[in-house]
C-alpha positions in Angstrom: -24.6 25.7 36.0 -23.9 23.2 33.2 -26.8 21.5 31.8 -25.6 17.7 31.0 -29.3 16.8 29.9 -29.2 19.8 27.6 -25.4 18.6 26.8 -26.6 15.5 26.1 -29.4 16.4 24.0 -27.5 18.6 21.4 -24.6 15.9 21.6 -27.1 13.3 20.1 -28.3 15.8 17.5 -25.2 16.8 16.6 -23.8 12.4 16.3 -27.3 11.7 14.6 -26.5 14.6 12.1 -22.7 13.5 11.3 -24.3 9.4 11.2 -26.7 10.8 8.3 -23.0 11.8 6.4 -22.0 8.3 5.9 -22.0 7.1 2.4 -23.5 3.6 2.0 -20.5 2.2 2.5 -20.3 2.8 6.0 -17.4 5.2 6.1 -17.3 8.8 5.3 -16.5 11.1 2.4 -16.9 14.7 3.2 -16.8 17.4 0.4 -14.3 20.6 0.0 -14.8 23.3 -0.8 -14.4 24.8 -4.3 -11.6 27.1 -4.8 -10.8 29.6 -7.0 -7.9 29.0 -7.5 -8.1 25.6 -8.0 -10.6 26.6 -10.9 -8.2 29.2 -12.1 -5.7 26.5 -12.4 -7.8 24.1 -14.3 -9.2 27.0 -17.3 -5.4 28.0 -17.5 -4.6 24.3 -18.1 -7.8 23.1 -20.2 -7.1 26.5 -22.1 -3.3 25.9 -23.3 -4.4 22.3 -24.3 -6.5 23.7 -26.6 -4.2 26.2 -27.4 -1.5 23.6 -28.4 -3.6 20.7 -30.3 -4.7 18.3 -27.3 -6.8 15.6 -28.8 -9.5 17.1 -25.9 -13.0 16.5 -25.3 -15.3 18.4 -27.0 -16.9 19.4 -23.8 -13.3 21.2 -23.0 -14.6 24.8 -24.1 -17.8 24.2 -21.9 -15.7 23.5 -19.2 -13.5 26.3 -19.7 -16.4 28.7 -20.0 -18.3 26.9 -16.4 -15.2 27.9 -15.1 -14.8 31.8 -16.5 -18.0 32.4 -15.2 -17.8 31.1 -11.5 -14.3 33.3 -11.8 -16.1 36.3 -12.7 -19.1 35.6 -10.4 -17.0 35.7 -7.3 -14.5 38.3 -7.8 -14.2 39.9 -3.6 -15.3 43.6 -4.0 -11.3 44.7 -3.5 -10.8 43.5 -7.1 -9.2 40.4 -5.7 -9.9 36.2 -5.4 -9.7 34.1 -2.5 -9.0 30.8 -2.3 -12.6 29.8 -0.9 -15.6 31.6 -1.2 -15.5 32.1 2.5 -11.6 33.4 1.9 -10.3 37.0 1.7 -8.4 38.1 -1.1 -4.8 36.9 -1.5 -2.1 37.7 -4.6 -1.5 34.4 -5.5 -4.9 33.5 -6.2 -5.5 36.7 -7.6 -2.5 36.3 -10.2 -3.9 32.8 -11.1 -7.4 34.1 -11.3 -5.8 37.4 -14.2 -3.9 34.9 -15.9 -6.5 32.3 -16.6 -8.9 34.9 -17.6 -6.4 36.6 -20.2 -5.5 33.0 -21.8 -9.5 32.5 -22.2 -9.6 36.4 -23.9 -11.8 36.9 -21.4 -9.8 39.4 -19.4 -10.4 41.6 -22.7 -13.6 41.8 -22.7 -14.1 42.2 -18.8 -12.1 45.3 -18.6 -13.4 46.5 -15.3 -12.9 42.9 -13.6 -9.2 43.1 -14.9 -9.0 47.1 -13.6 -10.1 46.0 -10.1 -7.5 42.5 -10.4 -4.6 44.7 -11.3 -5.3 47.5 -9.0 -5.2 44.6 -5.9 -2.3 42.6 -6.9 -0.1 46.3 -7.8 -1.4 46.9 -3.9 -0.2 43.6 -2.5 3.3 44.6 -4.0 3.2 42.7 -7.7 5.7 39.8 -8.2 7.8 40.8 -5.4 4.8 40.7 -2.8 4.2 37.5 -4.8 7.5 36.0 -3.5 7.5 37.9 -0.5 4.5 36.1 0.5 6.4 32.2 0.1 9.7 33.4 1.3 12.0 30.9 -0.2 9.9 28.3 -0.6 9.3 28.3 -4.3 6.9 25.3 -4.3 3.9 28.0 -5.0 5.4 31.1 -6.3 7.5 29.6 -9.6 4.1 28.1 -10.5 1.9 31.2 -10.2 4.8 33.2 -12.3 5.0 29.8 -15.0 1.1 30.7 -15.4 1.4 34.3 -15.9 4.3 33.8 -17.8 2.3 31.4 -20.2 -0.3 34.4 -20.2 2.2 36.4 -21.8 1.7 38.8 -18.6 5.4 38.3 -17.4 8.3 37.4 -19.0 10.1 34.3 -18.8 13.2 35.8 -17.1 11.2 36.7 -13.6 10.0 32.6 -13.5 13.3 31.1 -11.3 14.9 27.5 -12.8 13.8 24.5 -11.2 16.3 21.6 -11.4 14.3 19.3 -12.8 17.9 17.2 -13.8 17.7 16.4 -9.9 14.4 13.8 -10.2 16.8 11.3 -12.6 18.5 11.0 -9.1 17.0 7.8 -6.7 14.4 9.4 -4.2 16.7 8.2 -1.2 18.8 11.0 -2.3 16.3 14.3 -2.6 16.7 15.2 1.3 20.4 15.6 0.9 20.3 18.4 -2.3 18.2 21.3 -1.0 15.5 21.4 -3.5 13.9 24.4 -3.5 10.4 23.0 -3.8 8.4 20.7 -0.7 8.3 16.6 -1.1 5.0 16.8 -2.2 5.7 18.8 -5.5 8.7 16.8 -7.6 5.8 16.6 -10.6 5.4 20.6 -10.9 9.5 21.0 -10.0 9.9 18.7 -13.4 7.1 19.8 -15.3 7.7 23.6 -14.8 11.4 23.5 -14.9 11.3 22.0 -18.6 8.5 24.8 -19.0 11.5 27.3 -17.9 14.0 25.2 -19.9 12.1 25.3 -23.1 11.2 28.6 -22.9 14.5 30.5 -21.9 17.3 27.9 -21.8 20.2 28.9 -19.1 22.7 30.5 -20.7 25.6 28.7 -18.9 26.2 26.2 -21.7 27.4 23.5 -19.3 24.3 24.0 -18.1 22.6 23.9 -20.6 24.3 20.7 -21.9 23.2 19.3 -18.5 19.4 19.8 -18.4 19.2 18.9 -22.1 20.9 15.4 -21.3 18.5 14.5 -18.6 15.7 16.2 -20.3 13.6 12.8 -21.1 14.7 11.2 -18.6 13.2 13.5 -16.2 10.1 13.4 -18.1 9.9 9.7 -17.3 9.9 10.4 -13.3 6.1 12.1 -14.6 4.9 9.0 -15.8 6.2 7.1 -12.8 4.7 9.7 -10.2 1.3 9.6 -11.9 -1.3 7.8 -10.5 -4.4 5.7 -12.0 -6.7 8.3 -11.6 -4.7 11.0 -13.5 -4.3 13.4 -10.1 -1.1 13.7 -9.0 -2.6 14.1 -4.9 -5.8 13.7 -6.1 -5.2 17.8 -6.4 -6.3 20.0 -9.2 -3.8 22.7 -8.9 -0.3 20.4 -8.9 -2.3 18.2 -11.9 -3.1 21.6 -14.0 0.7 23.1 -13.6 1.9 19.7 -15.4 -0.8 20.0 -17.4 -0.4 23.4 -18.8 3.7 23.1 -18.5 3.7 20.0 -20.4 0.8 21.9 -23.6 3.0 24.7 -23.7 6.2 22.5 -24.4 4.5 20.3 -27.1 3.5 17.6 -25.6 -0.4 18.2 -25.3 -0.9 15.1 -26.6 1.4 13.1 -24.6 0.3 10.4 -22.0 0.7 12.6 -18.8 -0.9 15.4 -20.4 -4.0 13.4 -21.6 -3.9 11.7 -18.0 -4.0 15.1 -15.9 -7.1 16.6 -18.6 -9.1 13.4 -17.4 -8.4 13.9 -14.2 -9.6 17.9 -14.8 -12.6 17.0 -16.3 -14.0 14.5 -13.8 -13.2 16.6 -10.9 -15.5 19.9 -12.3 -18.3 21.0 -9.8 -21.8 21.6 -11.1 -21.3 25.2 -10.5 -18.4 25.1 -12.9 -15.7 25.0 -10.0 -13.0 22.8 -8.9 -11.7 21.9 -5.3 -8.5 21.3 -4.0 -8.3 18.0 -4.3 -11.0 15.1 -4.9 -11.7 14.5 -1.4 -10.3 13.9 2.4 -12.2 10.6 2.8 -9.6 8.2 5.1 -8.9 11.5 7.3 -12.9 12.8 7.9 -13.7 9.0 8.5 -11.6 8.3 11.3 -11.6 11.9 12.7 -15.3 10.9 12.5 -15.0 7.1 13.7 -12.8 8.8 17.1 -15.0 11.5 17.5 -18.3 9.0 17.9 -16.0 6.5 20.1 -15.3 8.9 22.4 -18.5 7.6 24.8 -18.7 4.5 24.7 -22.5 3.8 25.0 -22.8 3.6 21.5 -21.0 1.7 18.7 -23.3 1.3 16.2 -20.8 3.2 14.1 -17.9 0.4 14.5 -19.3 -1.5 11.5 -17.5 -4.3 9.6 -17.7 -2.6 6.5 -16.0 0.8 7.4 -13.3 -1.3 9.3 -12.8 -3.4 6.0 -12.6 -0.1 3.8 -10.3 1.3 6.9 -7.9 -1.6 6.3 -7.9 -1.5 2.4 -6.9 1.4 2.3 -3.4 1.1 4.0 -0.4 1.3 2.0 0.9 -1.7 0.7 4.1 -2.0 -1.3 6.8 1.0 -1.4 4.8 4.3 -2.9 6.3 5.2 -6.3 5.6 9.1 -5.3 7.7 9.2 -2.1 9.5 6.1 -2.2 7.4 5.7 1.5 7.7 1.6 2.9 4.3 0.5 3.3 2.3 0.3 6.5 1.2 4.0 6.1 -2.4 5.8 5.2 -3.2 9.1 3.6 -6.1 10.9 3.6 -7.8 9.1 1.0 -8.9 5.5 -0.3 -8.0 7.4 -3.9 -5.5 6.2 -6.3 -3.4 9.6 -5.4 -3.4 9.8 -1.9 -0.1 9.6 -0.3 0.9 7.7 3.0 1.9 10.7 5.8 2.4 11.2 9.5 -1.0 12.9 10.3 -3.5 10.0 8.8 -1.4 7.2 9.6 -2.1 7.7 13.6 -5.8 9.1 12.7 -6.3 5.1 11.6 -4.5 3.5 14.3 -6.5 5.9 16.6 -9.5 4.5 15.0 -8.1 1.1 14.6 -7.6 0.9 18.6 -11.6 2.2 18.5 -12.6 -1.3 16.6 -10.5 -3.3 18.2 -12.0 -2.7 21.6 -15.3 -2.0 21.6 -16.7 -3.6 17.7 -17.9 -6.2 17.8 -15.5 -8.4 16.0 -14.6 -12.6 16.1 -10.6 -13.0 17.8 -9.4 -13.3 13.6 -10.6 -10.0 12.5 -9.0 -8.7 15.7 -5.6 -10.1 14.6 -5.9 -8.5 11.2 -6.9 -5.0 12.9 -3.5 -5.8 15.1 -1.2 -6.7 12.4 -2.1 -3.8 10.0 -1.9 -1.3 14.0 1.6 -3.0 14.2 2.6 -2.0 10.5 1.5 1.4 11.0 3.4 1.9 13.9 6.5 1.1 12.8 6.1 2.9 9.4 5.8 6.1 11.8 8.8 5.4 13.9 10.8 5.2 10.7 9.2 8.5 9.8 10.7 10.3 12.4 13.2 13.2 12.2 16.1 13.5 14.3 14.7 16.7 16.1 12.5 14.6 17.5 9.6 15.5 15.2 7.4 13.9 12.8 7.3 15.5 9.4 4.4 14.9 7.3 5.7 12.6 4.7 9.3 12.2 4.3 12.2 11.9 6.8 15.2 14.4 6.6 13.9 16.8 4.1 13.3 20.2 6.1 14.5 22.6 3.9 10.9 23.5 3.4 8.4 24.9 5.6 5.8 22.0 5.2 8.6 19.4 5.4 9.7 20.4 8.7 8.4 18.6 11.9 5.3 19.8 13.2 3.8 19.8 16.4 0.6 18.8 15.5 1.3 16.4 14.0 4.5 14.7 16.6 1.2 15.2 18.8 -0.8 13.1 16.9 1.7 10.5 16.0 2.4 10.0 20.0 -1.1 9.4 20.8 -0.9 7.0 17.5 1.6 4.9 18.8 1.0 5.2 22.6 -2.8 3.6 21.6 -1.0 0.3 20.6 2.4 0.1 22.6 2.4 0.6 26.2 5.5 2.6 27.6 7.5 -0.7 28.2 6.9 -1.6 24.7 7.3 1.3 22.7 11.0 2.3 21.7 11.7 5.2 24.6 14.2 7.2 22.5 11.5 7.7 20.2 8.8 8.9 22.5 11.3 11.1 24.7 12.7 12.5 22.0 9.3 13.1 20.6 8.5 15.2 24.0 11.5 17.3 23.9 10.4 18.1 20.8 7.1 19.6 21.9 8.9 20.9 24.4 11.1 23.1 22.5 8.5 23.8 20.2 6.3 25.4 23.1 6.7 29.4 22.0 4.7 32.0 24.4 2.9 29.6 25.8 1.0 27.9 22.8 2.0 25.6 19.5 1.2 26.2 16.4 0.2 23.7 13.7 1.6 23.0 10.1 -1.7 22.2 8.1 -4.1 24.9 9.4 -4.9 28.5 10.4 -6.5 31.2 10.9 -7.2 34.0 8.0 -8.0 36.6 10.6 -4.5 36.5 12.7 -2.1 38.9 11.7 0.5 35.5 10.6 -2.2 33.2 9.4 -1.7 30.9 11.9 -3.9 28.6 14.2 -2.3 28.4 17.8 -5.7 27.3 18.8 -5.2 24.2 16.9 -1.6 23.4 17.2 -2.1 23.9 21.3 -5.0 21.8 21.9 -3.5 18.8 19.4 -0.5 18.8 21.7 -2.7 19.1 25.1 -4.2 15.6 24.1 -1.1 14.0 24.0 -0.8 15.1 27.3 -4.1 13.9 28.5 -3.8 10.7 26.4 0.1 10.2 26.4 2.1 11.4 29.2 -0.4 12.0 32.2 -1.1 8.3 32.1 2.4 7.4 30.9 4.5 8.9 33.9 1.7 7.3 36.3 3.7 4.4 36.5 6.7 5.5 34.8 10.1 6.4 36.9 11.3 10.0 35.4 14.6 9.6 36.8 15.4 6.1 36.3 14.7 7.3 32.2 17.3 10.0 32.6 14.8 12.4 33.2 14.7 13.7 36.8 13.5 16.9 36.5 10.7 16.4 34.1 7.0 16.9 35.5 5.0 16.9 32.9 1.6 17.9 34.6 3.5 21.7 35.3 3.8 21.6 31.0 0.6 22.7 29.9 -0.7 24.7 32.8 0.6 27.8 31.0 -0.7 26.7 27.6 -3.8 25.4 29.6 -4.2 29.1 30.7 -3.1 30.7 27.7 -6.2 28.8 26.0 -8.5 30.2 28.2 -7.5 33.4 27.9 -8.3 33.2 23.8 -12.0 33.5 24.5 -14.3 36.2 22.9 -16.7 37.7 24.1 -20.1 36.1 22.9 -18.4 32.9 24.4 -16.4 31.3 21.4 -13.2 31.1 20.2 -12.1 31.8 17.2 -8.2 33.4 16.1 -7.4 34.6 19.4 -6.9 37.4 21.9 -4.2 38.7 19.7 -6.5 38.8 16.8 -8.5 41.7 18.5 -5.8 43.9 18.8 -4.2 43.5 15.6 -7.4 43.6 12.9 -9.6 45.9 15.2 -12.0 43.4 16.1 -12.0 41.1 12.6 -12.5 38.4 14.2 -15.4 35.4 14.4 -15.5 32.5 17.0 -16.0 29.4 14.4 -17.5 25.9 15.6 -14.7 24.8 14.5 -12.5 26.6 16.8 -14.7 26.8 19.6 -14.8 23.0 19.3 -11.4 22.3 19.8 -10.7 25.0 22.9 -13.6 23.0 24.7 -11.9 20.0 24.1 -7.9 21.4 25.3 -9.4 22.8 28.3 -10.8 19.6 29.1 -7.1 18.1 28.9 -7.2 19.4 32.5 -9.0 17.0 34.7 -10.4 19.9 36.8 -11.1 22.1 33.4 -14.9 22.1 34.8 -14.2 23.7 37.7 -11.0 25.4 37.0 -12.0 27.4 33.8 -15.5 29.4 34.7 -15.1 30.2 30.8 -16.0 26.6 29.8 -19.8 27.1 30.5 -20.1 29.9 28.5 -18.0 28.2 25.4 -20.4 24.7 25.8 -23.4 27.4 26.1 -22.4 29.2 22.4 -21.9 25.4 21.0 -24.8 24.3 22.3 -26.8 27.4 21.0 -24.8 26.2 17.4 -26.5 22.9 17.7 -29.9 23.9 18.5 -30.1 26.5 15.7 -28.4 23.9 13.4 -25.7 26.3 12.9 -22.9 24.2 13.9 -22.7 22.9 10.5 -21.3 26.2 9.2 -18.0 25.7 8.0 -15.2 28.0 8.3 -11.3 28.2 5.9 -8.9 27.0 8.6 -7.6 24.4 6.8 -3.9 24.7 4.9 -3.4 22.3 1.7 0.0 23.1 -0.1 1.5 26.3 1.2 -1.3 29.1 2.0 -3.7 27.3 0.2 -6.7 27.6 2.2 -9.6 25.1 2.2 -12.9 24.3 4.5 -14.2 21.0 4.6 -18.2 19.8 5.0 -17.5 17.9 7.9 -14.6 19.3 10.1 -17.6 21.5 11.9 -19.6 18.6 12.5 -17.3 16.3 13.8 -15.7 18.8 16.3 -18.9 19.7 17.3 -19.5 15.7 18.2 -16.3 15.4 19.9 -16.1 18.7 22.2 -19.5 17.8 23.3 -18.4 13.6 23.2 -15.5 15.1 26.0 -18.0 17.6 28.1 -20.2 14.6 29.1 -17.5 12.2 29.5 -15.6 15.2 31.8 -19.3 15.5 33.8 -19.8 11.8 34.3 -16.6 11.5 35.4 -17.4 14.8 37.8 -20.9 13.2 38.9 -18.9 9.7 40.4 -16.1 11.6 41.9 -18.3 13.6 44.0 -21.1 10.6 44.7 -18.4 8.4 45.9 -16.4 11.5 48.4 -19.5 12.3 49.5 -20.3 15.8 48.4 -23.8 14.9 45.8 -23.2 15.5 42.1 -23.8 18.3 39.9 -27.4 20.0 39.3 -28.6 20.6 36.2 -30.1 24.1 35.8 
């Protein structure tokens, strides 16, 4: 039998525990992890500036060699780097890891840590397995080659052309010429295509006559793009490909270079590493600020400083790096954070949170309402005509992280349905939104666009991407179509409870053995067992199968799953983090909190669902639940 005392218990461990992670503030901050390859990135870029007459720091050359070492200190024992230090090997990181070592001379005089490096990468198939690996997305792979090629490990010819004439255009117009890099990246497609310009220039003089006309001009759009803090994203590896593009075409010195080398240097790790990206601080705090709202016995979180910091850091004019209207968030209160579809309902989430149960005058209300209403319609503006919600620009998906995701139409739903009821909320929108998960519902699951798993054969996360869509259900269309005429909305046969019984199932059938979840039944049979049930995981399969209003009786699995989290929890182990998280394409990253605030929520919903069990059986009659 389930224990809700000893539910309970953990659940108020595991709240005081993510509570203690608050900075001062009031809201939260989190920490990444460091990456290899981010620190790869940033010796290759501090290197080159050297190389070419930067007016850098003196401490550059200490920073550089911090960052040789932790290279060398955590080489995987196949010869190749991962993108974490809990990540298995992969060629791109790899590549970056030999070329940054070779610039620094230190490839040279590590000849057996080169051996091993080269005798991984000549395994994973070389450039082609390189390219093979991105498909033809070359937001990752022209970058990787522009850094081997600035290594002098590969010549110029095998690093493709970016158009870098295109960013002179007006943004408005980048979704309708099929650039060959994602939204996110027009600083590296201009940076490194003048790298490839100045280095081999087409030989096509029109051509040629072209990308030398625009040449400055493009340069500009750098400038423009380039936030206060130096970071284009807040991210070290898109900062240190601009970087070391812009040292090795002579301008070292100029004020984008000097910018991103700032931004380098403040973003180093004790250990001599760098993350991904600065930090994920609007996304862990309202993940964190939902998560704790969940029961509603407790608000002690819902504080009027976190709400202030929450509203400050919505966007307010037209976002020079997307062209994005204001009224969205991204994930962080930094100066490089970009407005997208996946933060912008995380806040109105967490907006509804403080507008219902803080404890806030009728005014401060009114200012959580107008910024809700602003963010709503900066979402449905957002949306693609599939139906979908990208992640942060309308109409591009040329590119497999500017296509709709499920995830994250899931999440933008729920966004919207918190502040509009169904009568209020433009219906093309929302049914259009459904048919989209609907045709996105592949054997039985969905997968998501910003995480996976390292351990399934496609590194993918249907765990995830299933359960995010499973509470829209619960939170969207089961109370939606409770007063809602199907037919009358053109819609006869649509029941939506029959939708996720398959993917409800499906979810259930993911479980392993010691009572976890981790990459899924198909896992087992395709990497002989590598597998791990993660907190993170196991977290979030708790929570879809409770999307099921009789998930406590239906699913005999769900003890045994609460069981291995509570075991987490009283061990302190469900603060172990795992790489599930996606940053630019196949860039893996783990973050401090993600385990802890899963952890609250899955355990947030489990009490909830047996509360909710206890009075339905008091009131027909038949006693509640025993705790054994």
């Amino acid at each position: 039998m389930i224990d809700l005392a000893r539910i309970r218990a953990c659940y108020e461990i595991a709240k005081q525990d993510l509570l203690n992670e608050r900075d001062p503030s009031g809201h939260w901050i989190g920490e990444l992890s460091t990456s290899a390859l981010s620190t790869a990135t940033a010796v290759s870029a501090l290197q080159l500036a050297l190389r070419n007459g930067s007016q850098s720091s003196d401490a550059d050359a200490s920073l550089i060699r911090g960052g040789v070492q932790y290279l060398l200190d955590h080489q995987n024992t196949d010869g190749g780097w991962g993108d974490t230090d809990l990540s298995y090997s992969n060629i791109a990181t790899t590549m970056l890891a030999v070329a940054a070592l070779t610039l620094t001379s230190d490839a040279e005089k590590n000849p057996s840590v080169l051996s091993a490096a080269n005798d991984y990468i000549e395994k994973k198939g070389g450039i082609p397995g390189l390219r093979a690996r991105y498909g033809k997305d070359k937001t990752f792979a022209v970058p990787i080659l522009t850094n081997y090629a600035l290594a002098g490990l590969v010549s110029w010819k095998e690093v493709a052309p970016l158009p870098f004439e295109a960013a002179v255009l007006p943004q408005s117009f980048y979704k309708f010429i099929q650039l060959p890099v994602v939204s996110y990246a027009i600083p590296a497609l201009v940076a490194i295509g003048q790298a490839k310009y100045f280095h081999d220039k087409p030989w096509n003089p029109v051509m040629r006559m072209i990308r030398g006309a625009t040449f400055n001009s493009a340069a500009k759009v750098l400038t423009k793009m380039q936030p206060e803090s130096g970071g284009y994203l807040e991210a070290i590896p898109l900062t240190s490909f601009v970087v070391m593009s812009l040292a090795s075409t002579g301008r070292a010195n100029s004020q984008v270079a000097q910018n991103g080398l700032r931004f380098i240097r403040e973003s180093v790790r004790p250990d001599g590493s760098w993350p991904i990206d600065t930090n994920l601080a609007t996304w862990v705090t309202t993940l964190s600020i939902n998560a704790l709202s969940v029961l509603e016995d407790d608000n002690s979180h819902l504080t009027s400083e976190c709400l202030e910091w929450l509203l400050d850091c919505q966007n307010k004019e037209i976002h020079p790096f997307t062209g994005a209207d204001p009224g969205g968030w991204g994930w962080t209160d930094l100066s490089g954070s970009v407005p997208d579809a996946d933060d912008t309902p995380g806040a109105l989430l967490a907006l509804r949170n403080f507008h219902d149960h803080g404890d806030f005058d009728e005014a401060t209300k009114e200012q959580i309402h107008t910024a809700a209403h602003h963010g709503c319609q900066w979402l449905i503006d957002l949306q693609n005509k599939d139906g979908g919600w990208p992640t942060f620009c309308r109409g591009w998906g040329t590119q497999p992280f500017d296509r709709s995701g499920s995830d994250i139409t899931a999440h933008a739903l729920r966004g919207l349905f918190a502040w509009f009821s169904w009568e209020m909320t433009q219906q093309k929108n929302v049914g259009n939104g459904w048919l989209y998960l609907q045709d996105q519902q592949h054997n039985d699951r969905w997968l998501p666009l910003w995480f996976g798993n390292q351990d399934h054969p496609e590194e993918e996360n249907p765990i995830y991407g299933t359960v995010k869509v499973l509470c829209y259900y619960r939170e969207v269309l089961f109370p939606m179509f409770e007063s809602v005429d199907t037919e009358e909305l053109g819609f006869p046969d649509f029941e939506p409870a029959k939708i996720p019984v398959k993917a409800l199932n499906w979810l259930a059938n993911q479980q392993n053995e010691d009572g976890g979840f981790g990459g899924g039944q198909a896992v087992k049979d395709a990497t002989n067992g590598r597998y791990e049930s993660s907190v993170e995981e196991t977290s979030l399969a708790i929570e879809g199968l409770l999307c099921d209003n009789k998930g406590i009786e239906n699913y005999p699995g769900l003890e045994k799953a609460v069981d291995w989290l509570c075991r987490r929890v009283e061990e302190n182990s469900h603060i172990e983090c795992s790489p599930i998280g996606f940053y630019f394409s196949k860039l893996w990253y783990y973050e401090k909190l993600y385990p802890r605030i899963m952890t609250v929520s899955a355990l947030a919903h489990v009490c909830r669902a047996l509360q909710s069990y206890d009075r339905g059986n008091a009131l027909s009659g038949s006693g509640t639940r025993e705790s054994s």
